[in-house]
C-alpha positions in Angstrom: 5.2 -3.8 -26.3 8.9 -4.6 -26.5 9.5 -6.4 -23.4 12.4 -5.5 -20.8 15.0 -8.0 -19.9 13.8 -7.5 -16.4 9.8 -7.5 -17.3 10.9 -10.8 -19.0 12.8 -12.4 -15.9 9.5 -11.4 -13.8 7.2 -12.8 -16.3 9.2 -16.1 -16.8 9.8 -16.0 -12.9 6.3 -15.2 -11.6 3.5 -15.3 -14.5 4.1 -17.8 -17.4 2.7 -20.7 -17.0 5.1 -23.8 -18.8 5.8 -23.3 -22.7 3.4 -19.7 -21.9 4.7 -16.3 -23.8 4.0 -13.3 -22.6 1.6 -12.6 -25.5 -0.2 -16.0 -24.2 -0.4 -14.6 -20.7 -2.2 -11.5 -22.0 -4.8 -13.7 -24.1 -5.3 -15.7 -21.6 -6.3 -12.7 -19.2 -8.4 -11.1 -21.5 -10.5 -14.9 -22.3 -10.8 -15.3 -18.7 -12.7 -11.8 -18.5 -14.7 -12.8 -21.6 -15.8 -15.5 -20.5 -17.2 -13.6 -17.5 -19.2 -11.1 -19.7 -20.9 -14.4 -21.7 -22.3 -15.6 -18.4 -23.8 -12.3 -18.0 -27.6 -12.4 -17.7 -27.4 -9.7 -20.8 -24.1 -10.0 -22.7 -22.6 -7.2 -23.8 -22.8 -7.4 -27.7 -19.5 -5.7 -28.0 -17.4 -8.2 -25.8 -15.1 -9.6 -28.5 -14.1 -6.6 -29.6 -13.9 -5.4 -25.8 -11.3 -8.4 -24.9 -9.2 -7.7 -28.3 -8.8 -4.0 -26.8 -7.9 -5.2 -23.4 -5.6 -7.5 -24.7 -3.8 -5.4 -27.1 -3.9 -2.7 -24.0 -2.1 -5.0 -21.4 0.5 -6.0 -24.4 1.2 -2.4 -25.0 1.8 -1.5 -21.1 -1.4 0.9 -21.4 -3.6 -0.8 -18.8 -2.7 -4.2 -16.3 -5.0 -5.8 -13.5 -3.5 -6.7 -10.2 -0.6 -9.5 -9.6 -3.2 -12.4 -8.6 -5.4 -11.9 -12.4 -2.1 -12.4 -14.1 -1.3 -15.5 -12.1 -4.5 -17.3 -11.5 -6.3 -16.2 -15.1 -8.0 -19.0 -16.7 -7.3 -21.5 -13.9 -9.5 -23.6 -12.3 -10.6 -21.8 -8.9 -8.9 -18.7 -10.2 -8.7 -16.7 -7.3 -7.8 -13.1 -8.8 -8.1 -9.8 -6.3 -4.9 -8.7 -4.4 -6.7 -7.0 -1.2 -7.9 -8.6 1.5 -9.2 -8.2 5.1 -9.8 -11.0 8.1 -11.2 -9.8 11.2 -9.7 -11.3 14.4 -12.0 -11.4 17.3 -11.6 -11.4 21.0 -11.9 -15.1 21.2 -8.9 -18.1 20.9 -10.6 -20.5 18.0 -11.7 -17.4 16.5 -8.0 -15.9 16.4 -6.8 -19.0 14.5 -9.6 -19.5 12.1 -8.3 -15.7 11.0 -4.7 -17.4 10.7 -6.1 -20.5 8.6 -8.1 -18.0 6.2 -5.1 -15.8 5.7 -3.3 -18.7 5.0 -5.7 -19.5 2.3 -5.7 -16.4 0.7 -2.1 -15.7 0.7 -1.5 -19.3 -1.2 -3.5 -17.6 -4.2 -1.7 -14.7 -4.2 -4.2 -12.2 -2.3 -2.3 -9.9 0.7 -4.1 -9.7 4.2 -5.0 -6.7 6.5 -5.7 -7.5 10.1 -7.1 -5.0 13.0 -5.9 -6.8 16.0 -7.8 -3.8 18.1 -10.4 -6.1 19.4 -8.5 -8.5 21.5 -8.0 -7.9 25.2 -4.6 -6.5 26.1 -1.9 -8.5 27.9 -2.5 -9.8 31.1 -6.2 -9.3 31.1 -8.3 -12.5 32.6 -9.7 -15.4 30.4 -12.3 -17.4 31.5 -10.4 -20.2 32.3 -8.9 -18.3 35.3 -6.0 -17.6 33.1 -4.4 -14.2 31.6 -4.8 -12.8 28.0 -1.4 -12.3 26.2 -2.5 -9.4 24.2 -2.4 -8.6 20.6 1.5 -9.1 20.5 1.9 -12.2 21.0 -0.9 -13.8 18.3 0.2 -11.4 15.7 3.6 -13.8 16.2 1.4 -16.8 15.2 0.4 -14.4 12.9 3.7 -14.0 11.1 4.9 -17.5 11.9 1.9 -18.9 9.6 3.0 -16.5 6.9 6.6 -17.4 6.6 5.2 -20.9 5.9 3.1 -20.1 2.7 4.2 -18.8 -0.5 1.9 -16.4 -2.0 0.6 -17.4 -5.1 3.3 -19.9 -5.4 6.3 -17.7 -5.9 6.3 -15.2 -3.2 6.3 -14.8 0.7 2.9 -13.4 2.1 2.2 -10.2 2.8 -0.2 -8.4 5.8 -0.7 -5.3 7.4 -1.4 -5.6 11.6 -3.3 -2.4 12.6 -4.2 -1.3 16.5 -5.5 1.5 17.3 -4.0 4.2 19.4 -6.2 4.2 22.4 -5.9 0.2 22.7 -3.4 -0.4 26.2 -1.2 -2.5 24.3 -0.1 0.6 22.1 3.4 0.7 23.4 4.4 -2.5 22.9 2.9 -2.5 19.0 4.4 0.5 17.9 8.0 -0.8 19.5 7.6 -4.2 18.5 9.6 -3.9 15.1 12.5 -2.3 16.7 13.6 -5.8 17.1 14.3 -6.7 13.2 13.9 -10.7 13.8 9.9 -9.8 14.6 7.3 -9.3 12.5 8.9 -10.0 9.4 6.2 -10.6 7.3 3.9 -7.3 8.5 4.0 -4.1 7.9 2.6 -2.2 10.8 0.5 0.5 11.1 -1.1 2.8 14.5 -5.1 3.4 13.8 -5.2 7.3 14.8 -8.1 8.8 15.8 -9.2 12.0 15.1 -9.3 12.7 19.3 -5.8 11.4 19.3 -4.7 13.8 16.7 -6.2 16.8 18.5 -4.9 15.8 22.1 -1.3 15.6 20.1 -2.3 19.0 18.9 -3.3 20.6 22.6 -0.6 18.8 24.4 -3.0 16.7 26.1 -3.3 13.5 27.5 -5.6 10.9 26.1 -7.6 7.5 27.5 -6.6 3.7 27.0 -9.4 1.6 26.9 -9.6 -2.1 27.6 -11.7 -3.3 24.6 -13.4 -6.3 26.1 -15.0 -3.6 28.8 -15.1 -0.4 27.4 -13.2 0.8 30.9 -10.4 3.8 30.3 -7.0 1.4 32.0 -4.9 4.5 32.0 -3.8 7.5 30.6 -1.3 8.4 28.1 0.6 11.7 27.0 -0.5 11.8 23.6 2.2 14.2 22.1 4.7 11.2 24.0 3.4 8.7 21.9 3.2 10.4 18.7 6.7 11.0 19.2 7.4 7.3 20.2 5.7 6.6 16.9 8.1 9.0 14.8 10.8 7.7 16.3 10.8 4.0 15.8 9.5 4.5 12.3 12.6 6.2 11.8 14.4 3.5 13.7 13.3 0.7 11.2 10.4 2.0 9.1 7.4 1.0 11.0 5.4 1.6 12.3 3.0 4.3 9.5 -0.2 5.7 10.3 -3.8 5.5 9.7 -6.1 8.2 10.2 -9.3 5.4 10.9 -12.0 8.2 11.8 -11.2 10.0 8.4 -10.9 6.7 6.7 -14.3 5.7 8.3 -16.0 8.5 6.9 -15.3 7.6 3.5 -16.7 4.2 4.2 -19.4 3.9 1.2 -21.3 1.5 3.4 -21.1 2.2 6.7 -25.0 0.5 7.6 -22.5 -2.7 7.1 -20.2 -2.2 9.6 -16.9 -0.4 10.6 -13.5 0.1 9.0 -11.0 -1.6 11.1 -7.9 -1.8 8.4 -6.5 -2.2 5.1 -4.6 -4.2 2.7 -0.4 -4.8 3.4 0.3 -1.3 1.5 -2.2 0.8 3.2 -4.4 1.8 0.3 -7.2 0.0 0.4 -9.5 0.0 3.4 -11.8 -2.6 3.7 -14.8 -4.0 5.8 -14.2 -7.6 7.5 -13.7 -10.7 5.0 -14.1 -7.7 1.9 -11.6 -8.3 -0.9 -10.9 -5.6 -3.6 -9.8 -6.1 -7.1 -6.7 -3.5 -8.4 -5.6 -2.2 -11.5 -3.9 0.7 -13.1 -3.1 2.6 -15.9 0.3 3.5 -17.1 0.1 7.4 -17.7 3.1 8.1 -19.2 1.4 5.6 -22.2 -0.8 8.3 -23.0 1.7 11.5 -24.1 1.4 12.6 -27.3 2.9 15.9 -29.1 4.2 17.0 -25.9 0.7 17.1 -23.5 -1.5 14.2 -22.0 -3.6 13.0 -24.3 -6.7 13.0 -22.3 -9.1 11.7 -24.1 -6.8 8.2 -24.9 -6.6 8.3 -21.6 -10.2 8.5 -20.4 -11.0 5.8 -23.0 -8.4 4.0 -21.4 -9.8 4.3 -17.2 -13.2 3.3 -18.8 -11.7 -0.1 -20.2 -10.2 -0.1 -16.7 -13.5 -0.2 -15.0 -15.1 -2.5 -16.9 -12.1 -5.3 -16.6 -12.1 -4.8 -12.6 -15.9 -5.5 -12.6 -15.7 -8.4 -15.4 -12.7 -9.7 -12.7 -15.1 -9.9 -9.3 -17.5 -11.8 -12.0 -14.7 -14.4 -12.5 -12.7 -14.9 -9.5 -13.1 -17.9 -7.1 -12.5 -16.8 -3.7 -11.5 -18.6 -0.8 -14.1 -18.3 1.9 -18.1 -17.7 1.4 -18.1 -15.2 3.7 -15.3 -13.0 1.2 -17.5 -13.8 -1.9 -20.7 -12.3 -0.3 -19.6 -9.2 0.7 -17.0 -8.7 -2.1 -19.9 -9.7 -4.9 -22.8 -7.4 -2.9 -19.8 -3.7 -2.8 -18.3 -4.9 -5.8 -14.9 -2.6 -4.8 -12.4 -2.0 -7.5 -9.6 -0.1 -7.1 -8.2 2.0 -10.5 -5.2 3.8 -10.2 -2.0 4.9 -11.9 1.7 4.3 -12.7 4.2 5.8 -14.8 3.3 9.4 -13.2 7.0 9.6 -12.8 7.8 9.1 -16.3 4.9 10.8 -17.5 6.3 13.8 -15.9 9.9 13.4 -17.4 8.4 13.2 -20.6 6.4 16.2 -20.4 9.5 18.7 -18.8 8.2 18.4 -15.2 10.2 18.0 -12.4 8.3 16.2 -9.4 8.7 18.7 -6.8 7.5 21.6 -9.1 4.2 23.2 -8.3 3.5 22.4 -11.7 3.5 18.9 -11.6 1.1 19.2 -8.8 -1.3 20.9 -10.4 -1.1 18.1 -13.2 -1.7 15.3 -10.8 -5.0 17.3 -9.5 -6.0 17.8 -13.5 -5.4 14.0 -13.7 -6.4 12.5 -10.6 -9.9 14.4 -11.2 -10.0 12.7 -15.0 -9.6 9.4 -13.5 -12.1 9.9 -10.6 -14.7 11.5 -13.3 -14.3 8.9 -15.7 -14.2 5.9 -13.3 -17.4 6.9 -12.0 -18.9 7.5 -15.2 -18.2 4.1 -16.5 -19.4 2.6 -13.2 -22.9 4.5 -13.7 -23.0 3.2 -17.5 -22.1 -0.5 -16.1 -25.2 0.2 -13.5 -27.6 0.6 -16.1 -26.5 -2.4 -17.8 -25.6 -4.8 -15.1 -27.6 -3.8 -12.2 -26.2 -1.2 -9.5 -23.7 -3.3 -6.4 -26.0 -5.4 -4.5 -25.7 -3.1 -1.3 -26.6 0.7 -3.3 -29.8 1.3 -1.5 -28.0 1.5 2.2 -24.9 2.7 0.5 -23.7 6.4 0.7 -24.0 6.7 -3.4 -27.6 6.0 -2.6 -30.1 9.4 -4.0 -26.7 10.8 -5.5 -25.3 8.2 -8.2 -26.2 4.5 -9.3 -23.0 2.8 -9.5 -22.1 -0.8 -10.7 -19.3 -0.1 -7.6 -19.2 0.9 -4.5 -15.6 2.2 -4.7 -14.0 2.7 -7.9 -10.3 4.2 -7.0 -7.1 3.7 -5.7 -3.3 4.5 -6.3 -1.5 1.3 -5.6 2.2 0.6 -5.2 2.3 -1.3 -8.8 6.0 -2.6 -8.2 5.7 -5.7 -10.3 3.5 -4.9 -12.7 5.2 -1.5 -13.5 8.1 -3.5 -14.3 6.2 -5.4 -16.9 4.9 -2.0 -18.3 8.6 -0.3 -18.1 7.0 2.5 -16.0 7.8 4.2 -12.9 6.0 3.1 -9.5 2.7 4.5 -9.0 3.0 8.2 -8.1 6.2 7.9 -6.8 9.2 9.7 -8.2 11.9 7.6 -9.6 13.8 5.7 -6.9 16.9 5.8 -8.9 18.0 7.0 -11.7 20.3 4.3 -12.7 19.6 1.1 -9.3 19.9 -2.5 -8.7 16.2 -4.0 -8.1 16.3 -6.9 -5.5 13.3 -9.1 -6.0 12.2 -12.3 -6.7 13.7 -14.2 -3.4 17.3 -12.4 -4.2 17.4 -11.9 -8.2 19.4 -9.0 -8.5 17.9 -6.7 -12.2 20.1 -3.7 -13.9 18.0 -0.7 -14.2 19.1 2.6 -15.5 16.2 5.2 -16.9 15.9 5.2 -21.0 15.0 8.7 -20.7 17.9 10.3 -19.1 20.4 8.2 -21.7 18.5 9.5 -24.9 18.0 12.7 -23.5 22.0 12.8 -22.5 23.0 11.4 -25.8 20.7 13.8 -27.8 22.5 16.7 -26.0 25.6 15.6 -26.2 27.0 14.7 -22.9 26.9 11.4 -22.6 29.9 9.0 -22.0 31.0 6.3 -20.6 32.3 7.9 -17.4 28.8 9.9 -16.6 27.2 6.1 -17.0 29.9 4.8 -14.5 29.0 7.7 -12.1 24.7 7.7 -12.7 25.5 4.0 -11.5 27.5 4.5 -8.7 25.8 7.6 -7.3 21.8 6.4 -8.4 20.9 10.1 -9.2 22.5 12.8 -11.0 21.2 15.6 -8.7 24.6 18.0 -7.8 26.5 15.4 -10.8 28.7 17.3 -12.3 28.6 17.4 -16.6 24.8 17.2 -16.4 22.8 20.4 -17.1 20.7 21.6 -14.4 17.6 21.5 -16.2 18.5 18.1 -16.9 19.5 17.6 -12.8 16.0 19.2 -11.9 13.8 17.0 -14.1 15.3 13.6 -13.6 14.3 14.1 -9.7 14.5 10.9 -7.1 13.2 9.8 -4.0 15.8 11.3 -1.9 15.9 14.5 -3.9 12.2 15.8 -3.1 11.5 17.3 0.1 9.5 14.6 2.7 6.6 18.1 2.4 6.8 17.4 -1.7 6.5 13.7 -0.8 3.1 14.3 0.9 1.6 17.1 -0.9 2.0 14.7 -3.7 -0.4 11.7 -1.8 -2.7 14.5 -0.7 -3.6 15.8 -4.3 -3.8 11.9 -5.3 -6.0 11.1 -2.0 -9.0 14.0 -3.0 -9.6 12.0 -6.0 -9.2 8.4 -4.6 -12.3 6.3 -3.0 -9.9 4.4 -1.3 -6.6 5.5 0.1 -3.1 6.1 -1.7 0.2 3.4 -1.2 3.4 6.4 -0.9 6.3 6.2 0.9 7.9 9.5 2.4 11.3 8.7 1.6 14.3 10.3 4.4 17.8 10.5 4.2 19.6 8.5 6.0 21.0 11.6 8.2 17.3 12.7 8.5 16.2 13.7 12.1 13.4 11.9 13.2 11.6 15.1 14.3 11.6 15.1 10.1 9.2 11.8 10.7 6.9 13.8 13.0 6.6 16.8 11.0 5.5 14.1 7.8 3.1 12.6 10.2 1.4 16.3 10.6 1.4 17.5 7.7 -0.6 14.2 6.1 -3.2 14.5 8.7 -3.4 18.1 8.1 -3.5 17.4 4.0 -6.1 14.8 4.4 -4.6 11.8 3.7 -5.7 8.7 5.1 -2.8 7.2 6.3 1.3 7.5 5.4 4.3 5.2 5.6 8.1 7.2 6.0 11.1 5.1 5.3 14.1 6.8 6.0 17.0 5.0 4.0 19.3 2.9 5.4 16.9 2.9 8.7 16.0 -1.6 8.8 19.5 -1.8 9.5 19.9 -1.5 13.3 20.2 -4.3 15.7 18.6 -4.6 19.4 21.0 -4.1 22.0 18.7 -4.6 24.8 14.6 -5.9 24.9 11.8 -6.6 27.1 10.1 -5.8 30.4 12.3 -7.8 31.8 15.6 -5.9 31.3 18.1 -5.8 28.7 20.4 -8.4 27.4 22.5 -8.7 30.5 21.4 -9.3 34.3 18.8 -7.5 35.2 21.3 -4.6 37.3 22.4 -4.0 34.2 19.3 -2.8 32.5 18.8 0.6 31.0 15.9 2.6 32.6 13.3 4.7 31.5 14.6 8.3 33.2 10.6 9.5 33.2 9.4 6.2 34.7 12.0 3.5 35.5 10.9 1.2 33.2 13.1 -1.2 31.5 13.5 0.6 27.7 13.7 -1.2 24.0 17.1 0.0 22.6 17.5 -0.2 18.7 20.4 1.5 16.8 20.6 5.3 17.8 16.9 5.0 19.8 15.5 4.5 23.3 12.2 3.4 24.1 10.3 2.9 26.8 6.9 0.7 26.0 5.8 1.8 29.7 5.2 5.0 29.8 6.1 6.0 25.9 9.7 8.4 26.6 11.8 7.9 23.3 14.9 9.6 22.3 17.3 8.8 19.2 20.1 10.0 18.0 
């Protein structure tokens, strides 16, 4: 693979190890997982010639593990799987041992989900005679702790704080974020239920229930708080959504316990302490003469398979409690990047039907061949510890208990020079920010050769593909040409989702997308995305209108805004003191929003 300037300023600034090349990097992976197979109790026989593939596969952008294998590969205590989630309980030592293990984790690289849904809302008692102060306020120490530790040594963590809708601290979660100096280092997301969802849909009013007692504390108008929900996401991005019940009943071991949350991007859910291993394959690798060349590629999601499971074998992980259950569900999570590019290269646009019927035809391959290498592993290897209480139990032996997922790949589709997971292309021509401020050059190979070979490229359309980002309505580019080189903010938000909802039938896990909005959006746009995911069954969705992290608190708190207290804003439905952030109104007592 001919290396990028920018895959080579991510390698150098987050992979290489001193005097490492990038060829080094990719040995080194593909040892590490060889060694794993040796200490097999029966060795593959084919496991040199297995790690030459893989290697020669990862060098050629066909196929890369998550960000923590490239990192920790072949050092000592090698932690290498990206997901992670630490259950907080209802108890004080409890609540901080969650923020030492996260801690932990997030120093090797690994992101952290938290469901803060157990603890006791604000101002409930404590034993002590005291009052609770509610999720809130520990997801602060929460965030605190993160900002202190650099994951894997080069970034700043990453976690997802989930609560579910019918917990009474909802209000004050979903509004939390309109102030942009909290909760930096979350991404937020609202645990809907399936009664939630259907009390939204009858215009009904739905129960808050204090978790420590199981008593309803009040009643909420849910249609009110679905709304709120909309409208601070389009305020500042967060919080998204996660449909728990239909995520729950897609948990492949439920005799173990609940799903409470996932990882930081929302695509894989996870039982307490679990941790989940991620890789994907770079589609557009796999054109040939003008059509997916499916077989390459289903050779290719077999190798996948079988480096995710050789990966559990060799990780270190941080706690005993994450080895044990991680080791007994064996989770992997294969999924894809490049779809983008792979439909650019095959005269797709995104939002065609066409190119959704592709992604069923390859989302199905995947699925199909991911469990079919799973079974082979099974016979070989010995099904996941947990199979016989496990859902695939009297249907399939599988070496895994999940084998799916479509993850965000940001980094490591940089290294491959592909487009994002199943996202469209942000840009056409952009200006990546990453690596604590580095600022890397893209514009799209594609649409230069393609302008070039058609004769209408020149120095001026460059200047303008720069300055505008997509060439959409540009004039001097040919509308074929304008229709297939689609971005973010030129597919419809509905594209957006029926996009993640072919994806998600064919995903174990979940599916990382963001909905992307103009900025002139409105956020009734937000709440019609919101519907339509639940109704396409996805498991959970993230809408980031542009533009929308921008805004600035005005006024705060229960106590009033930022002047005296006569000068508060009030709630007009309840008299509550409202959260005002750009061009929206909240009220975190009663759940009245407007924006603007």
């Amino acid at each position: 693979m001919a290396l990028s300037r920018n895959a080579l300023a991510v390698l150098r600034r987050r992979y290489l190890r001193p005097g490492e090349t990038p060829d080094d990097l990719f040995r080194r992976v593909a040892a590490t997982i060889r060694a794993a197979e040796a200490r097999l109790p029966d060795p593959p026989a084919d496991a040199d010639a297995f790690a030459d593939r893989l290697r020669a596969r990862m060098a050629a952008g066909e196929l890369l593990p998550n960000s923590p294998a490239l990192m920790n590969a072949g050092r000592p205590d090698g932690q290498l799987a990206a997901c992670f989630v630490v259950p907080v309980e209802d108890d004080t030592a409890a609540i901080f041992d969650a923020i030492k293990w996260a801690a932990m984790i997030q120093r090797t690289g690994g992101g952290t989900g938290f469901s803060f849904s157990r603890l006791r809302p604000a101002g409930d008692p404590v034993g002590d005679g005291g009052v609770a102060a509610g999720p809130v306020a520990f997801m602060e120490a929460f965030d605190r702790a993160t900002a202190a530790i650099a994951q894997g040594g080069v970034r700043r963590g990453a976690n997802m704080g989930v609560l579910r809708v019918d917990h009474p601290d909802i209000l004050d979660f979903v509004t939390v974020k309109l102030d942009p100096d909290r909760m930096r280092n979350f991404n937020l997301s609202v645990a809907a239920t399936d009664a939630f969802m259907a009390a939204v849909d009858r215009g009904e009013r739905y129960a808050l229930r204090n978790p420590r007692t199981g008593a309803v504390v009040r009643e909420l108008d849910a249609r009110r708080v679905f709304q709120l929900i909309a409208d601070v996401a389009w305020q500042c991005g967060d919080p998204g959504m996660l449909f728990i019940d239909r995520i729950e009943a897609a948990n492949p071991t439920p005799a173990l316990g609940r799903i409470e949350a996932t990882n930081p991007c929302g695509e894989q859910p996870l039982l307490p302490f679990e941790a989940c291993v991620l890789g994907s394959v770079n589609l557009s690798a796999f054109v040939r003469d003008g059509s997916v060349d499916e077989a390459a590629l289903a050779a290719a999601v077999r190798d996948g398979v079988r480096m995710l499971d050789d990966l559990i074998d060799a990780s270190a992980f941080p706690l005993p409690q994450i080895e044990a259950i991680t080791r007994a569900n064996r989770k992997i999570g294969l999924g894809v990047m490049g779809w983008a590019d792979l439909l650019i290269a095959l005269g797709i646009p995104y939002d065609d039907d066409e190119a959704l019927a592709l992604a069923d035809r390859v989302g199905a391959l995947v699925e199909r061949e991911s469990l079919a290498m799973s079974e082979r592993l099974a016979e070989a290897r010995g099904p996941f510890s947990n199979w016989p209480q496990s859902t695939w139990a009297g249907t399939r032996r599988l070496r895994n208990a999940t084998t799916t997922t479509v993850a965000p790949t940001g980094t490591i589709s940089i290294l491959a020079g592909c487009s994002s997971g199943i996202e469209p292309l942000y840009a056409v021509a952009y200006e990546r920010h990453v690596l604590d401020g580095e600022v890397l050059d893209e514009m799209h190979p594609a649409f230069e050769r393609i302008a070039r070979a058609r004769g209408f490229w020149s120095d001026a359309l460059r200047d303008a593909v720069r300055a505008r980002g997509r060439v959409r309505g540009l004039d001097g580019v040919p509308a074929d040409v304008q229709r297939l080189f689609a971005t973010a903010h030129d597919v419809a938000p509905e594209r957006h989702v029926q996009m993640q909802a072919v994806f998600q039938r064919y995903s174990h896990s979940g599916v990382s997308k963001t909905v992307n909005l103009p900025r002139d959006a409105p956020p009734e746009a937000v709440a019609r995305a919101y519907r339509l995911a639940y109704e396409l069954g996805c498991k959970g969705i993230t809408v980031y209108r542009d533009g929308s992290r921008a805004g600035q608190v005005l006024a705060y708190g229960r106590g009033g805004a930022t002047g005296g207290e006569g000068d508060a804003e009030r709630c007009p439905e309840c008299g509550g003191a409202v959260r005002r952030a750009g061009g929206c109104v909240a009220c975190r007592q009663c759940g009245w929003s407007a924006c603007a």
